[in-house]
One Martini backbone bead per residue (centre of mass of N, CA, C, O) as a GRO file, in nm:
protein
  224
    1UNK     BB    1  -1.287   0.294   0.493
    2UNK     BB    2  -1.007   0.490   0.578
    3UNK     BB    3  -0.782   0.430   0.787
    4UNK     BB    4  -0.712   0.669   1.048
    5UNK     BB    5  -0.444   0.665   1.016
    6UNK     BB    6  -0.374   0.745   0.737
    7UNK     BB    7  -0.559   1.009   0.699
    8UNK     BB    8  -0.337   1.161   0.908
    9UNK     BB    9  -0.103   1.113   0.654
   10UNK     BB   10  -0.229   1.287   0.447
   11UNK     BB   11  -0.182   1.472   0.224
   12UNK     BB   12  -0.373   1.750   0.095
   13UNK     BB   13  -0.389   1.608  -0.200
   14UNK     BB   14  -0.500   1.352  -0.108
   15UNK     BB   15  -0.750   1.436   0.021
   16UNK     BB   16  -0.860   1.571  -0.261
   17UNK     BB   17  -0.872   1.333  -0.417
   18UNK     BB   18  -1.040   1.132  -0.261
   19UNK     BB   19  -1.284   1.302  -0.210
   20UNK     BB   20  -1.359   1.310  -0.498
   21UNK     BB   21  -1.363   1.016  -0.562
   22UNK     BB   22  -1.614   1.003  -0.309
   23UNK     BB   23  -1.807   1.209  -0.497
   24UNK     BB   24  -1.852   0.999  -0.685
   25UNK     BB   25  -1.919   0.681  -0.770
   26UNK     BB   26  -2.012   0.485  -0.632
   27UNK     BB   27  -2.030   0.146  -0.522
   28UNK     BB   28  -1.999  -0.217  -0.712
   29UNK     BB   29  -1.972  -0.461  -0.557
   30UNK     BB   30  -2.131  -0.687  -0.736
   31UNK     BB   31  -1.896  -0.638  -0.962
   32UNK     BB   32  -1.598  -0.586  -0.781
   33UNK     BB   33  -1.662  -0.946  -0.744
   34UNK     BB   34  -1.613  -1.018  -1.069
   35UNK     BB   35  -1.393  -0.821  -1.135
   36UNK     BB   36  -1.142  -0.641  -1.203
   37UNK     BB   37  -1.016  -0.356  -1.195
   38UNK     BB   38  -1.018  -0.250  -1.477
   39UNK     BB   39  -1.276  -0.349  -1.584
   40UNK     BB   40  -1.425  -0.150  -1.380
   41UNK     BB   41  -1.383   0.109  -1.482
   42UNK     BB   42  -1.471   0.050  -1.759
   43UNK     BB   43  -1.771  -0.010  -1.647
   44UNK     BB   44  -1.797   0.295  -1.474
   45UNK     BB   45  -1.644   0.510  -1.644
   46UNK     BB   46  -1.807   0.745  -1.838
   47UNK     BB   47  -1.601   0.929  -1.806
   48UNK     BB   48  -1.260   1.060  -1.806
   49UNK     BB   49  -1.092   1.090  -1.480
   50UNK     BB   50  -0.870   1.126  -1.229
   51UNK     BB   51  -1.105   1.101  -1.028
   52UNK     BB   52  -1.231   0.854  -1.159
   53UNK     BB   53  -1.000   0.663  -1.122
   54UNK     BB   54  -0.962   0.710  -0.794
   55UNK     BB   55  -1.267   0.564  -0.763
   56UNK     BB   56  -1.236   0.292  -0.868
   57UNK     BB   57  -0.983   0.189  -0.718
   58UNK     BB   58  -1.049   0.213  -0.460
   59UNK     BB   59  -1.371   0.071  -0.460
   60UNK     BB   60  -1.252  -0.207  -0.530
   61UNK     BB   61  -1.093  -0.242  -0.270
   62UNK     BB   62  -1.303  -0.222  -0.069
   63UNK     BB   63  -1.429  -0.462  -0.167
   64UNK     BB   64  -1.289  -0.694  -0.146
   65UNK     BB   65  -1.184  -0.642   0.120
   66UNK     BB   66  -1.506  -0.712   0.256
   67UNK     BB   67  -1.497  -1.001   0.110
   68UNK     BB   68  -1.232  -1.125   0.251
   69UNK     BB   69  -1.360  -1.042   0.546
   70UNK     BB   70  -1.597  -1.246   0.534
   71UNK     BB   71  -1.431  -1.516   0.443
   72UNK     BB   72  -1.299  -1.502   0.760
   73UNK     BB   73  -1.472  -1.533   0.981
   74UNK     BB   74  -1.372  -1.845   1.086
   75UNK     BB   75  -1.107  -1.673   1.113
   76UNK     BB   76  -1.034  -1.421   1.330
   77UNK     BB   77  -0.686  -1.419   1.336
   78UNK     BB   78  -0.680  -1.346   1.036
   79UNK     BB   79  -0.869  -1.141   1.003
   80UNK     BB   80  -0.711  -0.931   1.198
   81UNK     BB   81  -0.447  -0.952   1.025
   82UNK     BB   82  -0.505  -0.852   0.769
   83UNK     BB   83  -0.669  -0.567   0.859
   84UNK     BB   84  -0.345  -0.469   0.956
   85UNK     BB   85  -0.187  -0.496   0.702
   86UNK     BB   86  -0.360  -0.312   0.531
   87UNK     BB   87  -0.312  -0.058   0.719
   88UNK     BB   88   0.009  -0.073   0.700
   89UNK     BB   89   0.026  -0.106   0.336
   90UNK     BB   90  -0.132   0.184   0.293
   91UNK     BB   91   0.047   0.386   0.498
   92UNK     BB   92   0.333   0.298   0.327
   93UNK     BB   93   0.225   0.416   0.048
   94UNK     BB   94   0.161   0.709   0.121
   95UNK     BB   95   0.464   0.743   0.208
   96UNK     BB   96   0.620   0.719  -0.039
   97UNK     BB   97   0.413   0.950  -0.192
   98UNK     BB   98   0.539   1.175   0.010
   99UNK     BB   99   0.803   1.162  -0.033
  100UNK     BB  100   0.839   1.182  -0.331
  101UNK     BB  101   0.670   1.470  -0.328
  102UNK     BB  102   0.903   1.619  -0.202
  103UNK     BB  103   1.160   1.566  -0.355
  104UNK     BB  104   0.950   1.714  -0.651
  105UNK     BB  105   0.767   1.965  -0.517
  106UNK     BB  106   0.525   1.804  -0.598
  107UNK     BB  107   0.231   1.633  -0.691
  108UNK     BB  108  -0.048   1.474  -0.802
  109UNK     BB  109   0.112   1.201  -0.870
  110UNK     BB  110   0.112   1.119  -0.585
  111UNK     BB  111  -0.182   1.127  -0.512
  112UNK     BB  112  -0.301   0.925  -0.706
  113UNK     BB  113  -0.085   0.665  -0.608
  114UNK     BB  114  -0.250   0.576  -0.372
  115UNK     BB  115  -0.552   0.468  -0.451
  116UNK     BB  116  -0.431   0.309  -0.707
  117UNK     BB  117  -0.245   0.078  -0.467
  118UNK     BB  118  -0.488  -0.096  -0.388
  119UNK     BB  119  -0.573  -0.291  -0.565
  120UNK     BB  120  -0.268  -0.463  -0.612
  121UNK     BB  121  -0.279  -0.508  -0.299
  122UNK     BB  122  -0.570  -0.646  -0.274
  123UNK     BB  123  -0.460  -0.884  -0.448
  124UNK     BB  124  -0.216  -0.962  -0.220
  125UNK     BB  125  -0.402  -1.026   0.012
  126UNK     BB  126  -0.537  -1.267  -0.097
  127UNK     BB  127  -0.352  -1.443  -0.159
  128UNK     BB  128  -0.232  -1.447   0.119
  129UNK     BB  129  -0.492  -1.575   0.236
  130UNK     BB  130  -0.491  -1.842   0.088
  131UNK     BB  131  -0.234  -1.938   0.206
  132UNK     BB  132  -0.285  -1.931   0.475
  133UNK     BB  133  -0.559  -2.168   0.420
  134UNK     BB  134  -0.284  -2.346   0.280
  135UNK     BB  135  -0.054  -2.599   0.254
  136UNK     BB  136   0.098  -2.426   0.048
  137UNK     BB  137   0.205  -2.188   0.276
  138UNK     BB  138   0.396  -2.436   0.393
  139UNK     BB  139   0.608  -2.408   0.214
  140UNK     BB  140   0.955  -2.481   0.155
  141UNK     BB  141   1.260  -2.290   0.049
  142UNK     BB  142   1.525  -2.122  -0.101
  143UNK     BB  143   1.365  -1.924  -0.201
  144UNK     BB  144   1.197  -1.833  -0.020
  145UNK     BB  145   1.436  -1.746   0.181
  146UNK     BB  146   1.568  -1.511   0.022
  147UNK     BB  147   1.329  -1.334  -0.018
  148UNK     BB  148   1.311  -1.248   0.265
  149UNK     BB  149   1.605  -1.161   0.291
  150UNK     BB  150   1.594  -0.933   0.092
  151UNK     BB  151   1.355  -0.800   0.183
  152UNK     BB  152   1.540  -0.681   0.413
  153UNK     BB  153   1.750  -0.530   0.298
  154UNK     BB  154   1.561  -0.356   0.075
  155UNK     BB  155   1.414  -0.190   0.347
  156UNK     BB  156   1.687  -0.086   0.502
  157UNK     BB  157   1.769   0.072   0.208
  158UNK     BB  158   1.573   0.222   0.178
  159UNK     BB  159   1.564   0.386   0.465
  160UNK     BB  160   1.868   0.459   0.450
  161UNK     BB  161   1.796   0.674   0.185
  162UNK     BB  162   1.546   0.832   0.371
  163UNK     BB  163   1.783   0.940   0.552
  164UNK     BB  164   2.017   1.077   0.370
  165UNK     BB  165   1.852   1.300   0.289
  166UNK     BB  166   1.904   1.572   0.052
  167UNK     BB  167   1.898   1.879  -0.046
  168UNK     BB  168   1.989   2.044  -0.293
  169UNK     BB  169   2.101   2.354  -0.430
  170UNK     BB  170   1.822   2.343  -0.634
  171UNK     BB  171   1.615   2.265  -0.414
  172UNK     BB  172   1.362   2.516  -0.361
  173UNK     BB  173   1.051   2.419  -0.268
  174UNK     BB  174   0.997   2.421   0.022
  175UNK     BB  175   0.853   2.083   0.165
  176UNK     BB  176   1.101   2.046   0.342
  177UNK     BB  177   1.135   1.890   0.624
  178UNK     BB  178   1.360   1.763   0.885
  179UNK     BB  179   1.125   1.658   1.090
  180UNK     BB  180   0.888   1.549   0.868
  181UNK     BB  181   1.121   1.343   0.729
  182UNK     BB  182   1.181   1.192   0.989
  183UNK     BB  183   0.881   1.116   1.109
  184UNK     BB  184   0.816   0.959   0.827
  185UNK     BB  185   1.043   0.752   0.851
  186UNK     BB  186   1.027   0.643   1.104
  187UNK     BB  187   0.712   0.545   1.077
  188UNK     BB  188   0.787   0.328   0.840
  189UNK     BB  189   0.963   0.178   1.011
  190UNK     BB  190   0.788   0.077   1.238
  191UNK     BB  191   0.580  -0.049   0.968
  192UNK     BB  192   0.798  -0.272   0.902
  193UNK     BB  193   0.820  -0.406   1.231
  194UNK     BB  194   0.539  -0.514   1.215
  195UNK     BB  195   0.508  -0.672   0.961
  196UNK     BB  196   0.763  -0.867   1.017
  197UNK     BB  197   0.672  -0.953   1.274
  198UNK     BB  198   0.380  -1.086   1.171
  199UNK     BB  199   0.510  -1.282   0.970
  200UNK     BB  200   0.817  -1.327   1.011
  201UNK     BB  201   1.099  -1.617   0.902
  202UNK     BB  202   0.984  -1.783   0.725
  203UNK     BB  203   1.057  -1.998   0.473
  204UNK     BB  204   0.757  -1.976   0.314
  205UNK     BB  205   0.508  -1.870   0.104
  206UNK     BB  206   0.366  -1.661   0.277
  207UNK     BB  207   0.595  -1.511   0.371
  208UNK     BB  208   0.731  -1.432   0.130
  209UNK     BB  209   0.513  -1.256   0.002
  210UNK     BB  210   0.459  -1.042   0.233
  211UNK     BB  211   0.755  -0.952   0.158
  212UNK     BB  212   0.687  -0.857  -0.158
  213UNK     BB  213   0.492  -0.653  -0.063
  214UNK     BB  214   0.650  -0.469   0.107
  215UNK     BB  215   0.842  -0.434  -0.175
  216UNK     BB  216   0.606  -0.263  -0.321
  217UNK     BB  217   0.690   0.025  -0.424
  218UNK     BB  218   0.575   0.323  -0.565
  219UNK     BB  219   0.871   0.439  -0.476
  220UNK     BB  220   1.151   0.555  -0.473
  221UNK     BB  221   1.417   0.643  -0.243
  222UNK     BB  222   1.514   0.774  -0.524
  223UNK     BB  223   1.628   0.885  -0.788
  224UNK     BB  224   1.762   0.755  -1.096
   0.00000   0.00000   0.00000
């Protein structure tokens, strides 16, 4: 199931989306657990419609999510650490297509978006959690270390741009308010120090990796 806080911050197009996605085929976990994201859509969705694309990648990331989370059963404080991650990682994804999509005018693009972003995201915490397991994710360097620094500049400056945004002349959408862009905003980054927080600031591959997660956004924070 999405995580409670998601699920209060997703907006109506969003939940009207994923709710249609789970009303479609159900999850085919002994599938979506030796195939890729790809591959499961086309071997479950029959005819193809958006929102069975969007039940297909949402549940594939939830099986692979709950084989992950089984997975670590025998490492309870890293188990732990994965699964506030996760919900951390999707409900950031979910606030760039929330902000993307207010500065749009709206549109279901945004909101397709959501459930779309779960499978490469679950594909990134498993490797996450491999580093986290192997001597590999301590090993250190120049690389490692600039990844990390680079990754909090990138998302300071993220931050710093849905906060100067102003609707333009032309913008007359009406879906902007400044107090609901500023209080997910706020959430934004409060989500981003609590990440960083877990993460730390070593600079070896585990970190590194975290952090390349942190600013893998769905959408700018501003138009191009």
């Amino acid at each position: 199931m999405t995580p409670a806080p998601l699920r209060l911050l997703l907006p109506l197009a969003a939940l009207l989306v994923l709710g249609a996605a789970r009303a479609q085929t159900p999850a085919n976990c002994p599938l979506a657990n030796v195939v890729d994201a790809d591959s499961y859509g086309l071997l479950t969705i029959e005819q193809w419609s958006e929102a069975d694309q969007d039940n297909a990648s949402y549940h594939w990331a939830e099986c692979r999510a709950a084989k992950l989370q089984a997975s670590l059963a025998g490492m309870p404080q890293l188990r732990a650490r994965m699964a506030t991650l996760r919900g951390q990682f999707r409900e950031m994804r979910d606030l760039e297509s929330e902000l993307a999509g207010i500065r749009a005018g709206g549109g279901t693009l945004y909101a397709h978006a959501i459930p779309r972003s779960f499978a490469p995201l679950e594909e990134q915490l498993a490797s996450l959690a491999a580093l986290a397991r192997s001597s590999l994710g301590a090993r250190t360097g120049g690389q490692y270390a600039r990844t990390v620094q680079d990754a909090r500049q990138n998302n300071a400056e993220y931050i710093r741009t849905l906060r100067a945004y102003k609707p333009g002349p032309n913008e007359t959408y009406g879906l902007y308010d400044p107090k609901e862009w500023t209080r997910m905003v706020n959430r934004y980054e409060t989500l981003s120090r609590a990440i960083m927080l877990t993460l730390g600031s070593r600079g070896d591959a585990a970190t590194a990796l975290g952090y390349s997660i942190l600013v893998n956004q769905v959408f700018p924070a501003k138009e191009e």
